[in-house]
DOMAR-627581 format. One record per residue (C-alpha): residue number from 1; z, x, y. Coordinates in steps of 0.25 Angstrom, whole numbers. Last residue first. Layout:
BEGIN
+------+-------+-------+-------+
! senu !     Z !     X !     Y !
+------+-------+-------+-------+
!  NUM !     Z !     X !     Y !
...
+------+-------+-------+-------+
***
This chain:
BEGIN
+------+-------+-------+-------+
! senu !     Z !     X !     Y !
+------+-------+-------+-------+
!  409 !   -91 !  -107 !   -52 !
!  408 !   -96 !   -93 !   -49 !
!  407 !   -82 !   -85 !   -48 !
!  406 !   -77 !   -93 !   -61 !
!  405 !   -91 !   -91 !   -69 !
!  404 !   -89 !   -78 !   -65 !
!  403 !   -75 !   -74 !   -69 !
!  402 !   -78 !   -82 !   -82 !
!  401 !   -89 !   -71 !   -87 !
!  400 !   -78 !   -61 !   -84 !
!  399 !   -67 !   -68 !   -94 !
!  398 !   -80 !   -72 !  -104 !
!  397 !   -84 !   -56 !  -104 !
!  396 !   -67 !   -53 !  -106 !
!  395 !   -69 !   -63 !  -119 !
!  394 !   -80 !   -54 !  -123 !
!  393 !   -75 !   -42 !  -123 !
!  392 !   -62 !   -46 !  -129 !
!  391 !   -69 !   -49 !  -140 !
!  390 !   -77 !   -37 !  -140 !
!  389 !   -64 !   -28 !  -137 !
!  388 !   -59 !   -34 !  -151 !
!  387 !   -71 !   -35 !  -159 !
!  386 !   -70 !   -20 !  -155 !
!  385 !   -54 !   -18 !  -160 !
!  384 !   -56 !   -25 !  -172 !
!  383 !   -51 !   -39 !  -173 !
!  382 !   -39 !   -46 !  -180 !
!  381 !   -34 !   -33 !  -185 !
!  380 !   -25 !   -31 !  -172 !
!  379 !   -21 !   -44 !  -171 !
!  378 !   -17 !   -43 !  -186 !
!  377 !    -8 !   -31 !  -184 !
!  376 !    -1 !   -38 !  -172 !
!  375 !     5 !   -49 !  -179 !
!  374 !     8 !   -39 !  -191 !
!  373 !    16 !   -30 !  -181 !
!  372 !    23 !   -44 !  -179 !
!  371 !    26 !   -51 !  -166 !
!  370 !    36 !   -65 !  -163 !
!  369 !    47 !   -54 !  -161 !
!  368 !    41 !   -44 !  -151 !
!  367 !    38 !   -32 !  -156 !
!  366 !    46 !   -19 !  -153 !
!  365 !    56 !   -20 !  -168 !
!  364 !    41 !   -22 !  -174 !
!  363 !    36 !   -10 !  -171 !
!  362 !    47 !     0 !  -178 !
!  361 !    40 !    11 !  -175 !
!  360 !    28 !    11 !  -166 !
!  359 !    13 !    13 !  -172 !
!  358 !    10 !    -1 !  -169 !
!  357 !    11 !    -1 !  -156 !
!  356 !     2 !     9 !  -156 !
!  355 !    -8 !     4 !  -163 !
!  354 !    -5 !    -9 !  -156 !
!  353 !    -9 !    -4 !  -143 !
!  352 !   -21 !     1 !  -149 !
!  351 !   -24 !    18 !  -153 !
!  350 !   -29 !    29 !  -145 !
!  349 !   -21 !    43 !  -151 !
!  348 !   -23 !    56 !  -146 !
!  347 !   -23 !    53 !  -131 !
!  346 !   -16 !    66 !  -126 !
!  345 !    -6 !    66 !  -112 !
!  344 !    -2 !    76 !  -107 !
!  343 !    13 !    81 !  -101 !
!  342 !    17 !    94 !   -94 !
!  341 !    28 !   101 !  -100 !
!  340 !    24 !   113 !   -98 !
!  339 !    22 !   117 !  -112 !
!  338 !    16 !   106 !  -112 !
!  337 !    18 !    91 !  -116 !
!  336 !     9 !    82 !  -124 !
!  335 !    10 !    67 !  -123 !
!  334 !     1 !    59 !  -132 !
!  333 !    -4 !    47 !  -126 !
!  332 !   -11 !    34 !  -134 !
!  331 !   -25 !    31 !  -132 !
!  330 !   -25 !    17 !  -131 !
!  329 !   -35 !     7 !  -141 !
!  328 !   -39 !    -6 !  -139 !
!  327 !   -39 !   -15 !  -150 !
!  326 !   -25 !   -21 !  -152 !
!  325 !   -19 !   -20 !  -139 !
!  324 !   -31 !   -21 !  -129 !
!  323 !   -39 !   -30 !  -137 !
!  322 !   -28 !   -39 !  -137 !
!  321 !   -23 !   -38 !  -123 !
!  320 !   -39 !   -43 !  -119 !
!  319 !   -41 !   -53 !  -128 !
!  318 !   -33 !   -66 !  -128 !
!  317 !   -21 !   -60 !  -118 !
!  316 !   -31 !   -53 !  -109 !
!  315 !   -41 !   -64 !  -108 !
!  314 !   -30 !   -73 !  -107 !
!  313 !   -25 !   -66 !   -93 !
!  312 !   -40 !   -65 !   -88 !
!  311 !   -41 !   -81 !   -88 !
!  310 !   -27 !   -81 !   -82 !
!  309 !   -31 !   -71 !   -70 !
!  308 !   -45 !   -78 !   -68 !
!  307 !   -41 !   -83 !   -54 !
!  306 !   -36 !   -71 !   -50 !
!  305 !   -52 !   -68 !   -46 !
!  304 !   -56 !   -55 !   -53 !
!  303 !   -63 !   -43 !   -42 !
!  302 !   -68 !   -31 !   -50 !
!  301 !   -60 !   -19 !   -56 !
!  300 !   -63 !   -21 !   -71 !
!  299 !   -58 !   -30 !   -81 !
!  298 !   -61 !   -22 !   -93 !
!  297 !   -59 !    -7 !   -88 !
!  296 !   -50 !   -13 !   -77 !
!  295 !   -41 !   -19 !   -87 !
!  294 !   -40 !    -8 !   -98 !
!  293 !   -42 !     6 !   -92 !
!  292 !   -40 !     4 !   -78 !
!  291 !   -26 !    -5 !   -78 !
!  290 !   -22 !     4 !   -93 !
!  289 !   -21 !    15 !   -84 !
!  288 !   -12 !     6 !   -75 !
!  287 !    -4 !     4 !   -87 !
!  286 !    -1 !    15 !   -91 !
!  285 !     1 !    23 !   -79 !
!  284 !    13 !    16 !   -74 !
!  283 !    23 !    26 !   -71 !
!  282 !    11 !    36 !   -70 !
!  281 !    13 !    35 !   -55 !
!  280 !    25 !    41 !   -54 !
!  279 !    28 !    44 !   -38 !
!  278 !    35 !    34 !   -38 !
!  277 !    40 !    26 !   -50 !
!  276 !    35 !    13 !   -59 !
!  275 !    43 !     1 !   -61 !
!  274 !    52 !    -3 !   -74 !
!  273 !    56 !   -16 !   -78 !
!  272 !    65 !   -16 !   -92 !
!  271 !    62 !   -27 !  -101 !
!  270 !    71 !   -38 !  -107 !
!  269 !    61 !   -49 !  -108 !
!  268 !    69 !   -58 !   -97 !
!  267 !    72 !   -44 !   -89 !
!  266 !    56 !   -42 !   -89 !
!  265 !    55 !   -56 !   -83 !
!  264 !    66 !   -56 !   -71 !
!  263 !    60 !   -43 !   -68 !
!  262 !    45 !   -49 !   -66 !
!  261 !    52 !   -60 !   -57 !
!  260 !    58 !   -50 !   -49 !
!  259 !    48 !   -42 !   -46 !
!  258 !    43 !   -28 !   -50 !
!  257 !    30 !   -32 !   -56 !
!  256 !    22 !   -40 !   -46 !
!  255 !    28 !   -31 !   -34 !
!  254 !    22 !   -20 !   -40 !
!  253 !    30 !    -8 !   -43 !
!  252 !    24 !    -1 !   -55 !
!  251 !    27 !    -8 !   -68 !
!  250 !    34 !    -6 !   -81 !
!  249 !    40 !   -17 !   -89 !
!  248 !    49 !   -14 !  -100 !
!  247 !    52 !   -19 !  -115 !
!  246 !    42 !   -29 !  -117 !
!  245 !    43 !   -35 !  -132 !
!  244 !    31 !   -30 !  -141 !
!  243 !    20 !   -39 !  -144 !
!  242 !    17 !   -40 !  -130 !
!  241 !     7 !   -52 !  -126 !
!  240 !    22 !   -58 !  -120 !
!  239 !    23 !   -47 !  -112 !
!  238 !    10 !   -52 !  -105 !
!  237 !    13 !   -66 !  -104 !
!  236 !    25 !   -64 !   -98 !
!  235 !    20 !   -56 !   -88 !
!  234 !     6 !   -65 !   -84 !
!  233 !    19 !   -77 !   -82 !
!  232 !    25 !   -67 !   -73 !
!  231 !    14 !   -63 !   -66 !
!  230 !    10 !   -76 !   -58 !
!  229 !    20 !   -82 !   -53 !
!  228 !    27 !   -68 !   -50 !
!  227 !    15 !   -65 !   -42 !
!  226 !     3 !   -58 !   -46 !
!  225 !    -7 !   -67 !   -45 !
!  224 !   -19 !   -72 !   -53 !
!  223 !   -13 !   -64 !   -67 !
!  222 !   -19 !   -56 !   -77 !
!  221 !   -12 !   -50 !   -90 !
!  220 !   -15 !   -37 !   -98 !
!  219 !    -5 !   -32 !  -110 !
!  218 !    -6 !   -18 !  -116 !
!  217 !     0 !   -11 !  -127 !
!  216 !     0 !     4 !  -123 !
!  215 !    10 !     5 !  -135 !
!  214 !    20 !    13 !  -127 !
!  213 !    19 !     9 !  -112 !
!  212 !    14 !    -4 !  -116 !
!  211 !     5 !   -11 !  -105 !
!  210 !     5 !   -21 !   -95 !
!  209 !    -7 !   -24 !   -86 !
!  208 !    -7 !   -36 !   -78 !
!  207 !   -20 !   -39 !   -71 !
!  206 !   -21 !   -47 !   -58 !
!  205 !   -32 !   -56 !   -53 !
!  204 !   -39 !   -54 !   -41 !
!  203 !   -33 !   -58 !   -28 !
!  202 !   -44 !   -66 !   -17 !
!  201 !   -45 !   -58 !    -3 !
!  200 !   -59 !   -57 !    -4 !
!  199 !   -57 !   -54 !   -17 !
!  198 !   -46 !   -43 !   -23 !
!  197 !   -46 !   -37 !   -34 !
!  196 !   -43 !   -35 !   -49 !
!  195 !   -28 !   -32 !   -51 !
!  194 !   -21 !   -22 !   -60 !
!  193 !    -4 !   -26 !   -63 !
!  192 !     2 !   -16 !   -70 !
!  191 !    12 !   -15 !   -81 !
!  190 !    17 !    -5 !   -90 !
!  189 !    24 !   -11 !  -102 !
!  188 !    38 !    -4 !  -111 !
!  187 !    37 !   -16 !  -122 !
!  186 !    34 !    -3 !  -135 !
!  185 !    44 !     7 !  -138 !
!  184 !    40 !    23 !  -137 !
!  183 !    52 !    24 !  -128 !
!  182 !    47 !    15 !  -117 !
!  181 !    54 !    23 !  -107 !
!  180 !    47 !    16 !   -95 !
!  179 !    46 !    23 !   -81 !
!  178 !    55 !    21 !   -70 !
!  177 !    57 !    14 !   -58 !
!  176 !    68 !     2 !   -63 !
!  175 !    62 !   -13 !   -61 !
!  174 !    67 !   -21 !   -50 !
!  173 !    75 !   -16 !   -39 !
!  172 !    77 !   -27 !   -31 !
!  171 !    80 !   -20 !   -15 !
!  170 !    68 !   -10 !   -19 !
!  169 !    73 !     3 !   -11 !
!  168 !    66 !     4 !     2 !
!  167 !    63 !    18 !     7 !
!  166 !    69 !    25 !    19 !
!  165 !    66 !    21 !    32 !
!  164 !    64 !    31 !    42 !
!  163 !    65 !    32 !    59 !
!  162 !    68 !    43 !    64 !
!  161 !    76 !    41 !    79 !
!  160 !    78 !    50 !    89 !
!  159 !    69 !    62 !    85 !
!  158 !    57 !    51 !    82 !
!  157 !    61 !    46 !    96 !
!  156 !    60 !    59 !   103 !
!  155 !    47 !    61 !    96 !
!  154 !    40 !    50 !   101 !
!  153 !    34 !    40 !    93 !
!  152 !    44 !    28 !    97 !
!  151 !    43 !    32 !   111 !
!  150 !    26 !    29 !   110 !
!  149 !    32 !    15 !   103 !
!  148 !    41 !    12 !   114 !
!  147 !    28 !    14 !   123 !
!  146 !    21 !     5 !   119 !
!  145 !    30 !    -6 !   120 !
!  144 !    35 !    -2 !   133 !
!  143 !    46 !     4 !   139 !
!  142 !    52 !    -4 !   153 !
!  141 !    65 !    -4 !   146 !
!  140 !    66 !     9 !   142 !
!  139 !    65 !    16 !   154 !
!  138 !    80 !    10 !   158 !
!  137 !    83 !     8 !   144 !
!  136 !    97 !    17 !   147 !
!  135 !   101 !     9 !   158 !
!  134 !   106 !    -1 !   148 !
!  133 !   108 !   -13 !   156 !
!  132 !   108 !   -23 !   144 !
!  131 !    97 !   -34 !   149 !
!  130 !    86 !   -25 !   156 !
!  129 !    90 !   -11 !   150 !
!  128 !    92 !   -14 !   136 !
!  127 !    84 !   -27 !   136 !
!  126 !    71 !   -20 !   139 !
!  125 !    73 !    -9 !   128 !
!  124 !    75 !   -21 !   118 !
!  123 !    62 !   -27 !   122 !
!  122 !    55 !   -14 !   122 !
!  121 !    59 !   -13 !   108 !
!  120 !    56 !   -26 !   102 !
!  119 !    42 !   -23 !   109 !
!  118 !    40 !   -10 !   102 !
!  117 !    46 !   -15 !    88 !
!  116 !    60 !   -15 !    83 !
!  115 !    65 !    -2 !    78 !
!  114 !    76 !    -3 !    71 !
!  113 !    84 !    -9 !    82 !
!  112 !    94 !     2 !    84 !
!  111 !    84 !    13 !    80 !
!  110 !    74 !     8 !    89 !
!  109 !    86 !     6 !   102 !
!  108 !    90 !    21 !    96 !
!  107 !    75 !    28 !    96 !
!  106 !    73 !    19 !   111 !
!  105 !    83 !    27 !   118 !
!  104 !    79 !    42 !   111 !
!  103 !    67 !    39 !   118 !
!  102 !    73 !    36 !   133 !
!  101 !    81 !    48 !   131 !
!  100 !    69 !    55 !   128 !
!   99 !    64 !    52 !   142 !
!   98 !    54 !    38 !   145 !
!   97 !    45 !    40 !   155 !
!   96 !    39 !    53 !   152 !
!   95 !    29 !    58 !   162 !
!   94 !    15 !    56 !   158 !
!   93 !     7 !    71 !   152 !
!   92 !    -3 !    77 !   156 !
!   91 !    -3 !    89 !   144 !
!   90 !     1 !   102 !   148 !
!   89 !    -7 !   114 !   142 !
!   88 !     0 !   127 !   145 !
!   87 !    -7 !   136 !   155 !
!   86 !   -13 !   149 !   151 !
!   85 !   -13 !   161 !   161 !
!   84 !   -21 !   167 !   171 !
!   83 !   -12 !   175 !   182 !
!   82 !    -9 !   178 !   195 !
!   81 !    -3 !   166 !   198 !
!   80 !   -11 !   158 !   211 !
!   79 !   -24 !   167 !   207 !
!   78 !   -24 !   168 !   192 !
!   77 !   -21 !   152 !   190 !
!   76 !   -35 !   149 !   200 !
!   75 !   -40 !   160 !   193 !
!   74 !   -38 !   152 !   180 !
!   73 !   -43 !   137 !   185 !
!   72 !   -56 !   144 !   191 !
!   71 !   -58 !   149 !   175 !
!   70 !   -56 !   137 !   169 !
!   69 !   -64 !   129 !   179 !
!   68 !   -76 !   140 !   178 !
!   67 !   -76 !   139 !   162 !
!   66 !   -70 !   150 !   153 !
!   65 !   -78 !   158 !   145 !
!   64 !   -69 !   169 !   148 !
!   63 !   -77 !   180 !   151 !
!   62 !   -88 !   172 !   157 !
!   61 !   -77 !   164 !   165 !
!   60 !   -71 !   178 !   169 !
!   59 !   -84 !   184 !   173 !
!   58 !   -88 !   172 !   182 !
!   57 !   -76 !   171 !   189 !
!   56 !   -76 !   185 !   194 !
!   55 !   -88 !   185 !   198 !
!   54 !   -84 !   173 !   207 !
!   53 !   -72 !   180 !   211 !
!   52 !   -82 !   192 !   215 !
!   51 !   -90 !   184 !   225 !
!   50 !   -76 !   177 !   230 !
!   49 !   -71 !   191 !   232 !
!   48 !   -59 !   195 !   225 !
!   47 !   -45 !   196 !   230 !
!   46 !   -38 !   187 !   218 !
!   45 !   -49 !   192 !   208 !
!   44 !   -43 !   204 !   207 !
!   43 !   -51 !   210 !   197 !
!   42 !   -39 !   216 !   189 !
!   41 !   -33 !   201 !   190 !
!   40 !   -43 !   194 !   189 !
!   39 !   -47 !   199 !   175 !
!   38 !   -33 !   201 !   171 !
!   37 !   -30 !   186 !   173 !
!   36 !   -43 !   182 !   166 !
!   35 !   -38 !   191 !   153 !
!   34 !   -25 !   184 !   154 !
!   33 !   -30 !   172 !   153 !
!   32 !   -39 !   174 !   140 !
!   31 !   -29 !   179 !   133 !
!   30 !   -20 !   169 !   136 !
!   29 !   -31 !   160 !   133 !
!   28 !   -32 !   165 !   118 !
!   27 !   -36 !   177 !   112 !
!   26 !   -48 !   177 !   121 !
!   25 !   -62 !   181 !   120 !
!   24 !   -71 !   183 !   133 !
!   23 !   -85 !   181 !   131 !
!   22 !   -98 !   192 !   130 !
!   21 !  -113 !   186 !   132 !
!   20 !  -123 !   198 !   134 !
!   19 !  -130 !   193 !   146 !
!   18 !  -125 !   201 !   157 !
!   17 !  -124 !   198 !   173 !
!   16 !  -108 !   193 !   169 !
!   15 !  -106 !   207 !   166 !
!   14 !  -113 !   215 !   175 !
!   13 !  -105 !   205 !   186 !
!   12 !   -95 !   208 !   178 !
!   11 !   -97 !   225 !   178 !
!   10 !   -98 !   224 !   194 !
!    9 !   -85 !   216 !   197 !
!    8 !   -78 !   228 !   188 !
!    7 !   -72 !   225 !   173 !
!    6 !   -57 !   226 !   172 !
!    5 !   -54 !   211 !   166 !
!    4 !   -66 !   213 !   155 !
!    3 !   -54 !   226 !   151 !
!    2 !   -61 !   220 !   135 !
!    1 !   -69 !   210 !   132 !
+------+-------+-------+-------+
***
C-alpha cells in the first residue's frame, strides 16, 4: 500500500471499519520500520490525543500484522529516539572467565604433555600455581574437568595448537604392495581366507582359498583357528597339492597372511610375498570371485562349527580340489583394448585348470620334480567330469549329513 502513512484520522477509521481484507507487505523489517516511523511521524503521534493514539495503534498493527507487544515496544523506540529501527540480536550471554590468554595457556601445557586426559590436566594446572608459583595458572588452577574439555573445542585453542598424526608406516615391512607379474608362468597364488559365522559368540571354521593367477589352478583348505598354530600346517599342506612349485604369494592385508611366520615359510620355498594396494580393489579379484563362485555356491553362507575344520579339509583334498582342477571348467579372459585404451574382458574360451596348464610351453620345466604331465593326464582320464561332480556330490552330502549327527549327538 502506497503514501498509507499520509492517510487523514477520517479515511482510517473508514479503513479499519471495512471488510475487505488488505496487509502490509515488507521487503524486509527495515522496511517495514521505516514505514512505521513515517506513519507516526506525518501523524504526529507524539502530540496526539489518547482517543486518536488508540486509532492510531489499531491501523499500524492491521498494517503491519504485527502484534500489540510488538507494536507498544516500537512506539515506545519512536518516542524516546525519534525513530523505529531494527535492533541486532544479542544472545544472553555468561561473562567469560577464562581470556584467550588463559586458552593459548592450556594449548602449550597440552602440547608439552601430549595431551593427557581432563583430570591429568587439571592436575597439572593445579600444581603450576599452588606448588611452582606461576601466577600465570592463576584462573587455571581452579578450571574444571569439564570445562578443559569446552577450552579444548574452542576456536582460540584449534588456532593455537592443530593437532594431526600422520599415518603409521608398518615398523616390519612384510610383503611388497604391488601386484604379481606372473608373466604367463604358472606358482603366482592369490589367497584369501572366507569364513562361515559366528554362533552365539562360537567361531565358525575358516576357508583358505588359493588360486593360480595364470592357470586358475585352485587349491581350498579349512582350518579351526586362524593363528599361526593353526594356518601354517593348512599352508604347507595346500602348496604342497600344487603340481607346480609356488612362486608368489599374493594376499590382502590380513594379519593371518602378513606375519612373520607366514614370511619365514614363503622364504623357505623361495616365493616372493606380495600384499594388495590402496585404493585397488581388483588386486585380489581372483580369488575372492572364486570365494562366491566355488566355496560359497557349495558351502553356502550358513553357520559351520570349527570343529569340522579337518573333516572339511579332507573333503577338499580327496574330492573337492580334484573336481575343481581336472573337471570343472573356467572361463578363460581375453583382454581387448580400444581405440581408447580402455580394457574388456571376453570369455571365449572355458576350459579346466589342467587344460590350461597344459596348453603352456615347456610344462614340465614348471612342475615339480616328483610330477609328470603323464601323472596328471591319467587323473584327468580316470573319470569323466560328471561322475566327477557326482562323486563329489555325494561325499559333500556325507560332510553335511555328519554336521548334524555331530550338532544332535
Amino acid at each position: 500500500m502506497q503514501n498509507g502513512e499520509r492517510l487523514s484520522l477520517e479515511q482510517m477509521r473508514a479503513f479499519l471499519e471495512a471488510t475487505e481484507e488488505v496487509r502490509f507487505q515488507a521487503a524486509d523489517r527495515g522496511q517495514l520500520y521505516d514505514w512505521i516511523s513515517r506513519t507516526l511521524c506525518e501523524q504526529e503521534y507524539w502530540k496526539q490525543k489518547r482517543e486518536v493514539k488508540g486509532l492510531l495503534r489499531r491501523y499500524l498493527q492491521k498494517m503491519t500484522g504485527l502484534s500489540r507487544a510488538q507494536l507498544t515496544r516500537l512506539i515506545k523506540q519512536y518516542v524516546e529516539s525519534g525513530a523505529v529501527k531494527p535492533r541486532s540480536y544479542r544472545r544472553n550471554r555468561f561473562a567469560k572467565q577464562y581470556t584467550t590468554e588463559d586458552i593459548e595457556l592450556l594449548a602449550a601445557v597440552d602440547e608439552a604433555h601430549e595431551t593427557l586426559s581432563g583430570p591429568a590436566t587439571q592436575k597439572i594446572l593445579y600444581r603450576e600455581f599452588h606448588d611452582y608459583g606461576e601466577t600465570r595458572y592463576e584462573r587455571l588452577a581452579g578450571i574444571s574437568v569439564a570445562h578443559i574439555y569446552n577450552l579444548r573445542q574452542s576456536r582460540a585453542y584449534r588456532e593455537r595448537r592443530v593437532r594431526y598424526q600422520k599415518t603409521r608406516p608398518v615398523q616390519i615391512a612384510i610383503g611388497e604392495r604391488r601386484r604379481p607379474e606372473p608373466r604367463g608362468r604358472p606358482g603366482y597364488l592369490r589367497v584369501d581366507t572366507v569364513h562361515q559365522g559366528d554362533l552365539e559368540g562360537s567361531k565358525g571354521v575358516y576357508h583358505i582359498n588359493a588360486v593360480d593367477e595364470v592357470t586358475q589352478w585352485q587349491i581350498v583348505g579349512a582350518t579351526a583357528h586362524i593363528s599361526e598354530r593353526w594356518l601354517l600346517p593348512v599352508l604347507e599342506a595346500m602348496m604342497e597339492q600344487f603340481p607346480f612349485r609356488v612362486q608368489g604369494f599374493h594376499s590382502d592385508n590380513g594379519s593371518e597372511f602378513i606375519n612373520g611366520a607366514v614370511a619365514r615359510l614363503l622364504n623357505k620355498l623361495l616365493a616372493e610375498q606380495t600384499k594388495s594396494r590402496p585404493q585397488h580393489s581388483n588386486d585380489n579379484g581372483l580369488v575372492e570371485a572364486k570365494n562366491g563362485a566355488v566355496i560359497r555356491k557349495h558351502l553356502g553362507y550358513g553357520y559351520i562349527e570349527a570343529a569340522h575344520a579337518e573333516a572339511i579339509a579332507a573333503f577338499y583334498r580327496e574330492h573337492f580340489n580334484p573336481d575343481l582342477n581336472f573337471h570343472r571348467p573356467c572361463g578363460v579372459p581375453e583382454i581387448i583394448t580400444s581405440d581408447k585404451g580402455k580394457q574388456r574382458r571376453r570369455y571365449r574360451w572355458y576350459a579346466t585348470p589342467w587344460e590350461i596348464l597344459r596348453q603352456l610351453p615347456e610344462l614340465a620345466r614348471h612342475l615339480k620334480p616328483d610330477i609328470t604331465v603323464r601323472d596328471l593326464q591319467k587323473k584327468a582320464e580316470a573319470q569323466s567330469d560328471t561322475a566327477a561332480a557326482g562323486q563329489m556330490q555325494e561325499a559333500k552330502r556325507r560332510l553335511f549329513a555328519a554336521f548334524g549327527q555331530r550338532k544332535s549327538a
